[in-house]
Steps between C-alpha positions, in 0.01 A plus 500: 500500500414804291658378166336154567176617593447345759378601862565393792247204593608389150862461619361374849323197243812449297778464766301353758601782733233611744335845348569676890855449353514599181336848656719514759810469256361836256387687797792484744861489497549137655807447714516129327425315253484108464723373199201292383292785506719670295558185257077494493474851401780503247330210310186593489639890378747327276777734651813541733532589880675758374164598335328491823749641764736804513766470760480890719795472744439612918598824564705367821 
């Protein structure tokens, strides 16, 4: 979001994703996340899920 300059209710407007959501998804670690989420946000950031997520393996 940063090197498009572009905020959050800005990405809310261009996905279509509620804002409560885009929040949600830069202030907590979510256990899940919805492939067309993830197709939304990579669009509209013109980037990868690799981008977006980083795989941290369970201790267990």
């Amino acid at each position: 979001m940063a090197i498009k300059d572009i905020n959050s209710r800005e990405l809310a407007e261009i996905t279509g994703l509620a804002y409560g959501t885009i929040t949600k998804l830069r202030t907590q670690d979510p256990s899940r996340i919805d492939v067309g989420t993830l197709n939304l946000l990579c669009m509209a950031l013109d980037c990868t899920p690799g981008d977006l997520l980083e795989f941290v393996p369970d201790e267990n």
